[in-house]
C-alpha positions as CSV (number, residue, x, y, z in Angstrom):
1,X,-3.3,-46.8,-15.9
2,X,-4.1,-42.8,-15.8
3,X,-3.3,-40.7,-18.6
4,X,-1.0,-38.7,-15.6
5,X,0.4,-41.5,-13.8
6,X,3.7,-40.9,-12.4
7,X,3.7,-37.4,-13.4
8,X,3.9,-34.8,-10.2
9,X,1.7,-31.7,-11.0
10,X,1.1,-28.2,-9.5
11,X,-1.9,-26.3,-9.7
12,X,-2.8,-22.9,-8.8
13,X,-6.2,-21.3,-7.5
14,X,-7.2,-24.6,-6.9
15,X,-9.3,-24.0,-3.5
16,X,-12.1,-23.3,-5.7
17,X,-14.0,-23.3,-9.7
18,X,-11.8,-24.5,-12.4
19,X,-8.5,-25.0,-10.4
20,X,-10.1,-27.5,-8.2
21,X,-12.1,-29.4,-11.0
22,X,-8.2,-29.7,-13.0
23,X,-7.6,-31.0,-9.5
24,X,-9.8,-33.8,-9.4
25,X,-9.3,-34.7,-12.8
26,X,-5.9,-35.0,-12.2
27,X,-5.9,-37.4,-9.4
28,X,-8.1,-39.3,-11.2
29,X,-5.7,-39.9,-14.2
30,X,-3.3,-41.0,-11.5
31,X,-1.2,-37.7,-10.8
32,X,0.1,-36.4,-7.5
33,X,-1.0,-33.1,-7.3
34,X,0.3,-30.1,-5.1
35,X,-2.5,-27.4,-5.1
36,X,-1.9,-24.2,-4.1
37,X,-4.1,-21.0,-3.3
38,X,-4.4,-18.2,-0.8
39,X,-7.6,-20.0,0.4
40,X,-6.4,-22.5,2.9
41,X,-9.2,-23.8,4.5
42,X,-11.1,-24.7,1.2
43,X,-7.8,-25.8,-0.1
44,X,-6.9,-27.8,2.9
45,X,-10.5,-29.5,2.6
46,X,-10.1,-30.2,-0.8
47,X,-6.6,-32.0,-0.3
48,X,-8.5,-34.1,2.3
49,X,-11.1,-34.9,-0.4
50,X,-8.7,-36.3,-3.1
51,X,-6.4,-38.6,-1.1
52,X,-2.3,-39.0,0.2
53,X,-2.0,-37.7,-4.2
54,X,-2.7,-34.9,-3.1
55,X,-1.2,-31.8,-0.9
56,X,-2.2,-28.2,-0.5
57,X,-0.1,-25.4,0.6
58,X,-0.6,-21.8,0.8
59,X,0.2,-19.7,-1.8
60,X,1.2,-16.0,-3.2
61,X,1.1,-16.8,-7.0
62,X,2.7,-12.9,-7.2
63,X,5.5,-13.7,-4.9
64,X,8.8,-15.6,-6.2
65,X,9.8,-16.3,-3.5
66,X,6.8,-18.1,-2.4
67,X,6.9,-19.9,-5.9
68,X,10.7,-21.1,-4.9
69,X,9.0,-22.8,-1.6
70,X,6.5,-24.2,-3.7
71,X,8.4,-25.9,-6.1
72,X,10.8,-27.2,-3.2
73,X,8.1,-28.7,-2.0
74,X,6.1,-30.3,-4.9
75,X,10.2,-32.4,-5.3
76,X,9.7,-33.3,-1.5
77,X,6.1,-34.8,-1.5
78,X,6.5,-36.1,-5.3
79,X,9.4,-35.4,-7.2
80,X,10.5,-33.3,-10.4
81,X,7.6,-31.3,-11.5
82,X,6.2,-33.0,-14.7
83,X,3.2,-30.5,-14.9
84,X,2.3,-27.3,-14.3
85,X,-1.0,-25.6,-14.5
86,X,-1.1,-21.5,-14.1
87,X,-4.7,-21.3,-13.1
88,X,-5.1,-18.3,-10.5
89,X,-6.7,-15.3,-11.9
90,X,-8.7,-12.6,-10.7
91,X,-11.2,-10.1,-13.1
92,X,-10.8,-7.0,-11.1
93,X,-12.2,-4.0,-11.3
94,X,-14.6,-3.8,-14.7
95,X,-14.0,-0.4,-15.6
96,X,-12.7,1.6,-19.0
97,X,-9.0,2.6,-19.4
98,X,-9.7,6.0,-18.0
99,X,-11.4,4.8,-15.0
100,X,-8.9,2.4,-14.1
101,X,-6.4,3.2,-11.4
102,X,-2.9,2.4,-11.2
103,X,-3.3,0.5,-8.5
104,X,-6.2,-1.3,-9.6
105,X,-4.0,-2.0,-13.3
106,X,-0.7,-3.4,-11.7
107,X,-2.9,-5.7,-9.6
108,X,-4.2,-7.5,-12.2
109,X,-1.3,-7.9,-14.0
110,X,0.4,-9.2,-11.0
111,X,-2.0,-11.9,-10.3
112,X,-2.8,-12.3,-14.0
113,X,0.5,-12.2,-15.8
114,X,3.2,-11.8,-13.5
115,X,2.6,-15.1,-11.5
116,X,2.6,-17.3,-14.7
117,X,6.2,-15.5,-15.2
118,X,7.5,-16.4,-11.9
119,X,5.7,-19.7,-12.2
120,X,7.3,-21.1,-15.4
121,X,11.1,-19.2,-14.0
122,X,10.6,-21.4,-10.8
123,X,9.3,-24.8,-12.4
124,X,11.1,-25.0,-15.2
125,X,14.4,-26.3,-13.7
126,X,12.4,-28.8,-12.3
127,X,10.9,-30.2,-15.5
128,X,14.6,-30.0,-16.8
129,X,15.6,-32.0,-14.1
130,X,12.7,-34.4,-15.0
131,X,13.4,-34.8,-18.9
132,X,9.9,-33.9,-19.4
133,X,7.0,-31.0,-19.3
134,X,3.9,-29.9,-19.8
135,X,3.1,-26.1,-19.0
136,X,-0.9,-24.7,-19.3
137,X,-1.1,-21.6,-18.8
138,X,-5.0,-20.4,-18.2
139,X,-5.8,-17.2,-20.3
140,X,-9.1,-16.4,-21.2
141,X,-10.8,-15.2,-24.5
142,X,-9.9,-11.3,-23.5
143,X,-6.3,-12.8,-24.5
144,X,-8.0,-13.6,-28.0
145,X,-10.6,-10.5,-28.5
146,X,-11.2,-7.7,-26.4
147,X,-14.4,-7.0,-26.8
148,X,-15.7,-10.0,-24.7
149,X,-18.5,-8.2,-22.9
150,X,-17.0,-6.4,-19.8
151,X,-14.5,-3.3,-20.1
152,X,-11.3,-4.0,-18.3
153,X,-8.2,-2.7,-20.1
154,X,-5.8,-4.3,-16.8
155,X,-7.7,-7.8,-17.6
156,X,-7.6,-7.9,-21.3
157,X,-3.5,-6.4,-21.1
158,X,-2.9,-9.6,-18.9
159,X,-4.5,-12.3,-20.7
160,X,-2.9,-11.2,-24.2
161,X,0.4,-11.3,-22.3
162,X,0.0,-14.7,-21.1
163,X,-0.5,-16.1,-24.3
164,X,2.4,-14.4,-26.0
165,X,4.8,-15.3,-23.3
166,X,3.3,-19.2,-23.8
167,X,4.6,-19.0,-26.9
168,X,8.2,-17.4,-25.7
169,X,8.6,-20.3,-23.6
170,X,7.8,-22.7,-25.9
171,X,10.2,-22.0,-28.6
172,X,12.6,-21.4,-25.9
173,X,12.3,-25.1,-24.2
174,X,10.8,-27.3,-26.8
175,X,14.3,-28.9,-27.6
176,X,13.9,-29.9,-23.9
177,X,10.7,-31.6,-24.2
178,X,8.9,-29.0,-22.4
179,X,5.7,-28.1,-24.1
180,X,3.6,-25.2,-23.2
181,X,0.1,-24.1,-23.9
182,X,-2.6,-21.4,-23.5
183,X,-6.1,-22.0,-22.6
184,X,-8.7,-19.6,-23.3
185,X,-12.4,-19.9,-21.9
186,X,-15.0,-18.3,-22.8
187,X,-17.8,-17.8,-19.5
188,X,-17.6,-21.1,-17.1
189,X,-19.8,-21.3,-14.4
190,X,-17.5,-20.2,-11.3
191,X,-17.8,-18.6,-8.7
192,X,-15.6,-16.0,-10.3
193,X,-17.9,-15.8,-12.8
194,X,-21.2,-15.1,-10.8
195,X,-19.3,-12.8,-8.6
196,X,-18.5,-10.9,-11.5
197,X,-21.9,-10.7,-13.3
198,X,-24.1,-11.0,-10.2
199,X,-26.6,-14.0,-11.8
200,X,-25.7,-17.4,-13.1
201,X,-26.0,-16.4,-17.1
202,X,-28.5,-14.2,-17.5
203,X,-27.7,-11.8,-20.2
204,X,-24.3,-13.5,-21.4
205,X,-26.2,-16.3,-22.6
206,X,-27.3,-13.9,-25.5
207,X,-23.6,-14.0,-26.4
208,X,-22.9,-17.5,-26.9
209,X,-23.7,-19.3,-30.0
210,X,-24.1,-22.9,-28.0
211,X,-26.9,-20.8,-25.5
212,X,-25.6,-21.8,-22.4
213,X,-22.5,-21.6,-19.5
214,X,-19.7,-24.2,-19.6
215,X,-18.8,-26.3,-16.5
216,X,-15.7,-26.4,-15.2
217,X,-15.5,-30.3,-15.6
218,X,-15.2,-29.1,-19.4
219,X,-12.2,-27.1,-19.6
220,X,-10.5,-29.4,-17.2
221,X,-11.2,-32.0,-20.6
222,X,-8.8,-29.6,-22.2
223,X,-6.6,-29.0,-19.4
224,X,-5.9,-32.8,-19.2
225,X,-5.3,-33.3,-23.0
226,X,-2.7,-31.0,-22.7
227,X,-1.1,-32.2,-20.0
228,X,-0.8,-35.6,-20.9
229,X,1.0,-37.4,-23.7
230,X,-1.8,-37.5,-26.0
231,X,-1.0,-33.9,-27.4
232,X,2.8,-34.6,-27.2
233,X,3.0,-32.8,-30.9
234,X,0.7,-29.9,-29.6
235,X,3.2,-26.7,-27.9
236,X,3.4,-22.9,-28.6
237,X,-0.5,-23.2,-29.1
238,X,-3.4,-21.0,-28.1
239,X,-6.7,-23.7,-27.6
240,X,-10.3,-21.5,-27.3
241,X,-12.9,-23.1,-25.2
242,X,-15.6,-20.6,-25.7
243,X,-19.0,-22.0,-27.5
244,X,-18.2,-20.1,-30.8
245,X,-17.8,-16.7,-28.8
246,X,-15.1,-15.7,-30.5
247,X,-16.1,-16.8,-34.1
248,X,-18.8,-14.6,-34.2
């Protein structure tokens, strides 16, 4: 039996990179997965891949009341939400604090921060409902450090939110058995990534003790241990995934 069997999951920005490799792992640990993302073709196609587990629907991560319709129907395909997984992110633009527009700053923290609000305000009632819960909410290591090798006050202000407001929620709903965590990579190889930097490593290579890019297949190793019973002491917690980055 999977480590995730029985248990009903969402995902977001899981079309593509990290999202859709939690995806897979998922289904393979037995879950029944609603994925979600603004890319419906590629999350369509992806569904398809993984089997009847799993269903995609389209999806504003910044809107609540798109979140509402989401949760609505993650109880119709599968029942109470046992997991969710806050994975949609964007960079945007990589500039310094007085370069960066206003518009350009609330963007990010829309995608970035404010979905992973309205996310946990949506699904939590389910996962009361359920008697159970596990909450990841993906950060990055600009929520740990921000010198992390690109200047962007908007991105570094959101990911130190998200793991602050982790910890919120998990003194808030522990006594409910809902855990929640923050994950914080370091560079994985997404497209994300290479969109952002223009080469697959190059010069950030030269910042990372192990010497080389993570896969996605490797955070979603951490994903899934926080997910699943086998960190059922573990809540409240920031977990780094970054090769040493930030140790140095």
């Amino acid at each position: 039996m999977g480590k995730l069997a029985g248990r009903t999951a969402i995902i977001t920005g899981a079309s593509r990179g990290m999202g859709a490799s939690h995806a897979r792992r998922f289904i393979a640990e037995g879950a029944k997965v609603l994925l979600t993302d603004l890319r419906q073709e590629a999350g369509e196609a992806l569904a398809e891949e993984l089997g009847p587990n799993a269903k995609f629907i389209e999806h504003d991560v910044t809107s609540a009341a798109d979140w509402q319709r989401v949760v609505a129907a993650a109880e119709e395909f599968f029942g109470p939400v046992n997991v969710l997984v806050n994975n949609a992110g964007i960079l945007g633009v990589m500039a310094k604090t007085a370069d960066v527009t206003e518009e350009d700053y609330l963007k990010v923290c829309d995608v970035n921060q404010h979905s992973v609000y309205y996310g946990m305000h949506a699904v939590i009632p389910s996962m009361l409902k359920g008697g159970r819960g596990s909450i990841v909410n993906i950060s990055s290591i600009a929520g740990i450090v921000a010198n992390y090798g690109f200047p962007s006050l908007a991105y570094v202000a959101s990911k130190f939110a998200v793991r602050g407001m982790t910890k919120a929620a998990a003194v808030e709903y522990g006594p409910d058995n809902i855990r929640v965590n923050s994950v914080h990579p370091g560079f994985i190889m997404t497209p994300m990534m290479v969109e952002a930097t223009n080469e697959e490593g190059g010069d950030a290579l030269l910042q990372i003790p192990l010497r080389r890019i993570a896969e996605p297949e490797e955070v979603s190793n951490l994903v899934l241990f926080l997910a699943c019973d086998e960190s059922s002491y573990i809540s409240g917690a920031e977990h780094v995934i970054d090769a040493g980055m930030t140790a140095q």
